[in-house]
Every structure is written in C-alpha cells, then in structure tokens.
N, C-alpha and C positions, 0 to 999 in steps of 0.2 A: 592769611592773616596770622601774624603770630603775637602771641604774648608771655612773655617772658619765658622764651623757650617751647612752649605747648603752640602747638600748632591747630591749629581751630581749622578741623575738616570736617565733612557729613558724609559719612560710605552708610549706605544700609541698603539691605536688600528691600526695601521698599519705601514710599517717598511720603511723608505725614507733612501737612500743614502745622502750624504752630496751633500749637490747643486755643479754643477762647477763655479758658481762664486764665493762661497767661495775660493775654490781650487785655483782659479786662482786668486784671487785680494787680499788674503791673506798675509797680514807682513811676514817676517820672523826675526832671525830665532831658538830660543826655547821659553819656556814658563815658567815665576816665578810669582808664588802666592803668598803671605806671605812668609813663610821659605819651601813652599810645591816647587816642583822643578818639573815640566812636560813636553813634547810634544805638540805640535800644536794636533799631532793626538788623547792624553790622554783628551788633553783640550776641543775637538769638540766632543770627545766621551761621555765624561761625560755631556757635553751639551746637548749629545743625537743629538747631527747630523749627527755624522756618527755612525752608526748600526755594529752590527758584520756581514760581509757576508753571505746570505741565504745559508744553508746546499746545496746542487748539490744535485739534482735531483734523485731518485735511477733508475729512467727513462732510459732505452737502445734505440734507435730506431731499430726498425726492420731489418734496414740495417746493422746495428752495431749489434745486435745479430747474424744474417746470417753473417757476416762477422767472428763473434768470437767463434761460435759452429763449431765443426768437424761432428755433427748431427743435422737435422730438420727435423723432422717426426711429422705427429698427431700418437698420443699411443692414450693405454688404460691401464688402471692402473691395472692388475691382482692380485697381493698380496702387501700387504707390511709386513715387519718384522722388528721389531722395535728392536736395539743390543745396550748395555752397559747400561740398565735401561732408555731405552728411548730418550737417547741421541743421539743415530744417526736411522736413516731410510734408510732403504733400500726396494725401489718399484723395484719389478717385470713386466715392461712393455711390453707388444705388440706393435711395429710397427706396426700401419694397414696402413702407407702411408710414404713413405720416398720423400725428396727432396734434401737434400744433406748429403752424396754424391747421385749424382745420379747414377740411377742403369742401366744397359742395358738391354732393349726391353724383359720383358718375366721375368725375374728375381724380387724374389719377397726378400722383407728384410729379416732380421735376425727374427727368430721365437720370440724371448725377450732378453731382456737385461736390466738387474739391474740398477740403476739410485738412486744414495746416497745425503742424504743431512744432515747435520750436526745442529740438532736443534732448537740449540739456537744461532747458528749463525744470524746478523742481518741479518732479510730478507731474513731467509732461506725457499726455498718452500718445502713445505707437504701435497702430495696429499692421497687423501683414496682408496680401492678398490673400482673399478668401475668409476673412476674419468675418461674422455675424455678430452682432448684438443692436443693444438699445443706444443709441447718440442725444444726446443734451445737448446741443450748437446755439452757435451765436455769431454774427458776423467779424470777420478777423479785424484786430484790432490794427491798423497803419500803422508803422512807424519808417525811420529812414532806412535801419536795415534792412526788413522786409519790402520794404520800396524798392531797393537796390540788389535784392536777390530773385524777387518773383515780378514777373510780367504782371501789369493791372490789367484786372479782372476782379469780381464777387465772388469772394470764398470766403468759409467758415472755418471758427477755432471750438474744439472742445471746449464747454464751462466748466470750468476748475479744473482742468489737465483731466487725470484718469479718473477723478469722480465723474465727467460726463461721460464716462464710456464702459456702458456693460457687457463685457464680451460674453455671446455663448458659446458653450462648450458642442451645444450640435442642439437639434433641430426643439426635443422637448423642452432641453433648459432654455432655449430663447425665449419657446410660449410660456414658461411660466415666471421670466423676467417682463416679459411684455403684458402680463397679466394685473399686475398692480400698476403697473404706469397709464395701461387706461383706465382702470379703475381711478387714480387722481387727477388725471385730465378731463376725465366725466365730469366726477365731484365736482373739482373744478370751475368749470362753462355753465355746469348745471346744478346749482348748491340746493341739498333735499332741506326741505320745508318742514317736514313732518318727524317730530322728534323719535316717534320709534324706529321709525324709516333712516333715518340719518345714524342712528346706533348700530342698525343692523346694517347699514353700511361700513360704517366704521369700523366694526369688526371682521367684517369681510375682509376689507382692506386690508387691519393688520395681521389678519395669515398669509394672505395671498403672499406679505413678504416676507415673513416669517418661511412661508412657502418654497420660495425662489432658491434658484442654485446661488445665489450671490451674497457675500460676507456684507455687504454694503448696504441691501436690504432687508436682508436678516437684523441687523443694525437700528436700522429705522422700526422694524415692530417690535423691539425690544424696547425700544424709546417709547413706545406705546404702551405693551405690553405692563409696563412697573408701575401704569396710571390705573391701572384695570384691575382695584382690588374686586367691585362685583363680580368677575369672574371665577372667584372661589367656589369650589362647587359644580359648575355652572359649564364645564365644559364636555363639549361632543371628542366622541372616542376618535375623530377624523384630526381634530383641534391638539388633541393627547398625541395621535402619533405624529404630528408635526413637530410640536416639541420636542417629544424624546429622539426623534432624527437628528435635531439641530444639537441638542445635549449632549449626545453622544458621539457626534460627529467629528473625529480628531482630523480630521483636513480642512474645517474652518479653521482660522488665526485665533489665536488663544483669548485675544483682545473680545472677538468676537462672541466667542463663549464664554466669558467670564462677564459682559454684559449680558447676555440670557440669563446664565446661573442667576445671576443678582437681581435680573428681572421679573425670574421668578419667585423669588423670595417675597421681594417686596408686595408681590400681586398674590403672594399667599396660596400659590394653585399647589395645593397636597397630593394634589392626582399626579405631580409630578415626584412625587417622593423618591419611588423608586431606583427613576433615571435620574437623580440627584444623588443616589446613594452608589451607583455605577460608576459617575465617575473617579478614575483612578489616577490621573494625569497629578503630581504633585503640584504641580503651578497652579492648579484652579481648587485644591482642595479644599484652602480654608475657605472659597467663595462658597464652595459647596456644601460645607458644615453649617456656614451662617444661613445659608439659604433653607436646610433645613429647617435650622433652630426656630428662624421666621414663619416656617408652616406648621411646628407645634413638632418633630420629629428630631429631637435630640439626639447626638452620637451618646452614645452609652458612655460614661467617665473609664470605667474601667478597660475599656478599650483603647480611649485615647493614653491611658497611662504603661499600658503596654506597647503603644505605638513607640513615646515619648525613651520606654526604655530599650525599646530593639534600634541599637548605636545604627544598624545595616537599613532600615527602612528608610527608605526617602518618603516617609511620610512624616519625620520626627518631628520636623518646623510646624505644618501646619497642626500637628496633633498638636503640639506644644501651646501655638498659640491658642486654639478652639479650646483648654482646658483654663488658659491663663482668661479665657473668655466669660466662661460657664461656670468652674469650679468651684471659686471663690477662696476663701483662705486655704482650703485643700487645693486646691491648683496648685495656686502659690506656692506652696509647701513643696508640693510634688514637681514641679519646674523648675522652682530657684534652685537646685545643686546645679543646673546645669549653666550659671552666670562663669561658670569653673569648665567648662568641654572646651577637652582640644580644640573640638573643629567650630573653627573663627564663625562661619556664617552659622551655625545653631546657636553659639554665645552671645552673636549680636544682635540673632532674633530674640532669643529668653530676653535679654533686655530690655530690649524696644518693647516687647509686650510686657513687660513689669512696668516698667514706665506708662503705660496706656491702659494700666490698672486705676490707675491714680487709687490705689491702696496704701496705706502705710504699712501691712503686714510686707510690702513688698521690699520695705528699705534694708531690714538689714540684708536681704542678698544681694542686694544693690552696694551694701558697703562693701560685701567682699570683692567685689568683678571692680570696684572702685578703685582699690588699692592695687591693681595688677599693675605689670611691668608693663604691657603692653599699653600705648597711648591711648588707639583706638577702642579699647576695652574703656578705657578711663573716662574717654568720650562719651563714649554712648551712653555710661553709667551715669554721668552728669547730666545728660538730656534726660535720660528716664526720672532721677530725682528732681528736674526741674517738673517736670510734668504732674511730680508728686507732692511738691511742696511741704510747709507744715513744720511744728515744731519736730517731728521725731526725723525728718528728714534732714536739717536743720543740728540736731544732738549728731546725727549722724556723722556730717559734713565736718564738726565740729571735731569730732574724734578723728576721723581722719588727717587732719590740719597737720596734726602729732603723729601720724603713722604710716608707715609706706612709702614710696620711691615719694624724691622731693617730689618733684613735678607733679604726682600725683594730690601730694601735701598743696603745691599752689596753687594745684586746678580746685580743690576742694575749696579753697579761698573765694576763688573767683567764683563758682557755683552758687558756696553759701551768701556773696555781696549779688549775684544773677537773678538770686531769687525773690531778692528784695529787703533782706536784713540791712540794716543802718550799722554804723561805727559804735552807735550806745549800747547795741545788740551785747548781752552780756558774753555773750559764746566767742563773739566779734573780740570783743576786750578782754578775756582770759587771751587769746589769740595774738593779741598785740603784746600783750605784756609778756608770755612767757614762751611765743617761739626766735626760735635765734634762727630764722633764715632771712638775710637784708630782702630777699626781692618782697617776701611776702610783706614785710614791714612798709615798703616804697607802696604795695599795693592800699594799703589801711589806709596809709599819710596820703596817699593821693584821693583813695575812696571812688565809689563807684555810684554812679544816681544814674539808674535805669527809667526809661521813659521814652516817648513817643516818638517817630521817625516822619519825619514829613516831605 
C-alpha cells in the first residue's frame, strides 16, 4: 500500500497484535487518504499494528491424536516401497505394542499393516526401514488417485502427517515416549474418580512428558505446566532435574524452549531460578528475564545497562528490552539514545519497545528516530507513538509536521489524523493554515475518519 509516496510496510524482528486500546478508543467509522479510500483495519495494517495471524500450530496434543486415531501402537518399520516415482510410500509395519483398540488378555496384534503417506503433502511423515517409534493411525482416506496408484486393500495414513509419528532415537527414548501415551490411554478408558487420585495422576502425566526425548511432548506439559501455579514450592528434586534438562537443553527447537521458559514463569516455580539464569542463547533471553521477573528474581538494572552498552554483546536487544520493561523512566532514559544506532535491528527494537511502553517519557525519543531519513525508522516511530497516544504525543507529531525529510513531515500528518485527531484539532489547524506542502494539504481536505473493519 502506498500513500502519497510512503510506503506502508511492517518489518520487525518480532510480531505484536494491535494493542486493545487502540481497538477500543479508536474513531470510527472508514478511512480517506488523498483520493486512496481504506479501512480502519487496511490502515492499522499498513502501520504495521496489526500483523496477519500467526499460521496455527501443526501441533496435535496427545489427547487430540488418541482421540483422532482408530490405532496407537509403538511399530517398527519393516520395508517401505516407494509407488508412482516416489510420490507416495507405503511402510510395512509391525505392531510390537497396541493401545487402541485394546486388545483382550493373551491376544497379540495384527502381524503388520501398511501405513501410506502421500509425499509431498505438507507435513507428510516418512519413515525408513528399521525406524521405531510411537504411530497415531487412522484408516487411509480413498481418493481417485490413490485408487489409481495402490492395489485395494486396508491400510492406514498417519494423523496429522508427522504429529502422528514419534520416531525413537533407540531403545530408552521409545520407553520413555511410550510412557505417557499409556499413561492417557489409561486415563482415558479408565477416568479416576477420586480427586486426589486424578491430581496425582495428572501430574504424573505431565513429567512423564515433560520427561520424553520428544519436542512434541515436551510441548504438551508445558501446556500444562503454565496451569499449575500450586506447584510453587512444591516440587520433588526428580521434577527440578527434569526441568533443568529441558531448560538447558540447546538441541530442542528454540520454539520449544521458549514455551517451557514461559511455562515456567507463569507456574511461578523459583526452584527453577537458576537454570533460568543459565540460559545464554540470545533468542530465548528476554523469555528468560520475564520468566524470572514472574518468580520474584529480577536481572539487576545495572547489568542490563552494561549489557545495553557493550555495542559487541548479542545480548543488547533483549537487555535493552527487559530494562524498557522493569526500569521505568530510567530505562527510558537509558534506551532512548539508542532510537539513533547504526545497526537497524537494535533501532527497531528500542522502538518497538518505547512504543510497548505506552509512556509519554518515551515520546520525545520517539520524535528523534521520527525524523530520520530512513523510512523504515519513520515507520516504526509512528507505530510506537500510536501505541502511545495522548496530547504530548500529539504536540510531538505536531512539531514534526514542520521538520525533517517531507515524507517524514506527511507521515507525521497521517499518524497525528491515525490516532484519532479531527480537522478542528487545533495542532491539525495551525497545520493546514501554515504548511506549504499541497500533498499534505489534499490529505486535511480529504480528512481521515478511522473506524471499524468488518
């Protein structure tokens, strides 16, 4: 989208929802540029406030796979044979353990059963000979192509491509993937009665997968885990080194540790301080600062402001932020010169987090990083004072109108009509009367009414 020259893009090294005080204290109700005609929602978009929805998860939980499969066995992979050039597979599997259906007393599974998967479908899983793990199946779903490539017969598809398939790495990690899965297949067939009993299952549970060599259910008692504030306190030293496995474990997916960190914050477990304090990996730090802060164990200020000044630390973003956090008008203070650093991704973080201040101490460094040459600077600077609103925000936007690269001048325009000021707006009308740039003048005479998207 463009408007009168400025290009309405959203780059940031991380992705925010649009605030709800926008949502809620927002004008209505559409939106006119020049002769460009939009929505409140085109308008916040292009501002870069509101983001497109993060993709959903390809994530099942465990429960939701046992719910969705007509089979759960650990196999073994015996052959595969690959049909149409490649395009589809077919594993020849062993049962060496069924769970659903279950079987009666003495009766042992089916000798094998074929298990298809289609590719290049997204997220389609593909095991090799000799592969072990835990299977989720369901019978294959028909269609003409599959009709036209596989002889009929009764074969199964993986549920949900590679969420139903736990591969193990060798003989331990199977049993301690196979450990929670009958653990909910129990539960399950057999739901406990007895509330302490159904707790102390419950917990069971969520180590067992906290437990497992698998990112996927590690995953699921993290989902658990963030519910379980009574466990402050309250945990066994076997419980502690599980966690701190999973914490400090850098060959999980960073995803998957940054929902633990967060997990544990929220669950408040201080016994995990330490290995909070361990990790060094700069992608998960600010999770891990907040995770503290949430157990009562705050970074020291003046370490983060030594972080913030050593230019060579790849810790500078998140100190930066965790002080813009904690600080308060000393953060501020101590942050804002850097709206002015060379390097782009620390400038666009100081900002983003002045903006998520929602301070007014934060505007005037907001005006400076405003007026730069750089567009994207100017961007951002506008998303953070919408997020900031208010009259000094406002006086700010105002001065600007008058100073700095035009485009910077028309974005200010469009920011200060974004946030919700009317034409009577006296800032608005010193603005009409005494700037001599036509575009911004076209923007007044057309005017801008913000409001709801349907």
């Amino acid at each position: 989208m463009e408007v009168d020259g400025i290009l309405l893009v959203y780059k940031s090294h991380r992705n925010y929802l649009v605030p709800a005080s926008v949502t809620r204290s927002g004008p209505t109700p559409t939106t006119r540029v020049g002769s460009i005609r939009f929505t409140t929602l085109a308008c916040l978009t292009g501002l870069g406030l509101l983001t497109a929805p993060a993709a959903a998860a390809d994530r099942l939980s465990v429960h939701s796979l046992i719910r969705k499969a007509s089979v759960v066995a650990e196999i073994t992979v015996e052959s595969v044979r690959d049909v149409d050039a490649g395009a589809v597979r077919v594993h020849q599997v062993k049962l060496d353990q069924q769970w659903k259906p279950s079987l009666p007393p003495g009766t042992e599974p089916p000798a094998s059963i074929e298990v298809v998967s289609v590719v290049d479908e997204p997220g389609a899983a593909i095991a090799e000979v000799g592969d072990r793990g835990i299977a989720f199946l369901r019978p294959l779903s028909r269609n003409s192509y599959l009709d036209g490539v596989l002889t009929p017969g009764k074969r199964f598809s993986f549920v949900a491509g590679r969420s139903g398939w736990l591969k193990a790495q060798n003989t331990t990690d199977l049993a301690a993937i196979a450990k929670p899965i009958e653990l909910v297949v129990t539960s399950s067939s057999r739901p406990e009665t007895q509330p302490i009993v159904r707790s102390i299952k419950e917990r069971e549970l969520m180590f067992a997968l906290l437990a497992a060599p698998s990112p996927q259910l590690i995953d699921d008692g993290a989902d658990t885990l963030a519910k379980r504030q009574d466990l402050a306190g309250q945990l066994s030293d076997e419980e502690i080194a599980i966690l701190e496995r999973d914490l400090t474990n850098p060959s999980l997916p960073l995803a998957t540790r940054r929902h633990l960190v967060q997990a544990v914050g929220e669950a408040r477990l201080s016994a995990l301080g330490n290995a909070l304090r361990s990790i060094d990996d700069p992608a998960l730090q600010e999770d891990a600062w907040q995770a503290l802060r949430a157990i009562g164990d705050e970074v020291d200020g003046d370490d983060l402001r030594a972080l913030v000044a050593d230019t060579k630390s790849p810790l500078r973003i998140p100190a930066a932020r965790e002080l813009l956090a904690t600080g308060g008008t000393g953060g501020i203070n101590a942050v804002g010169p850097l709206v002015e650093d060379p390097d782009t991704e620390v400038r666009m973080a100081v900002i983003e987090g002045l903006g998520e201040t929602k301070e007014p101490e934060a505007v005037p460094w907001l005006e400076r990083s405003f007026a730069s040459e750089d567009v994207e600077t100017c961007q951002a600077s506008a998303r953070a004072m919408i997020e900031i609103g208010g009259d000094r925000t406002a006086d700010a936007l105002h001065r600007l109108a008058f100073t700095g690269p035009v485009i910077s001048q028309r974005y200010a325009v469009v920011t200060l009509l974004a946030i919700g000021y009317d034409r009577d707006d006296p800032r608005l009308r010193d603005i009409a009367k005494r700037h001599k740039d036509e575009k911004i003048h076209q923007m007044l005479e057309h005017g801008i009414e913000l409001g709801h998207s349907h």
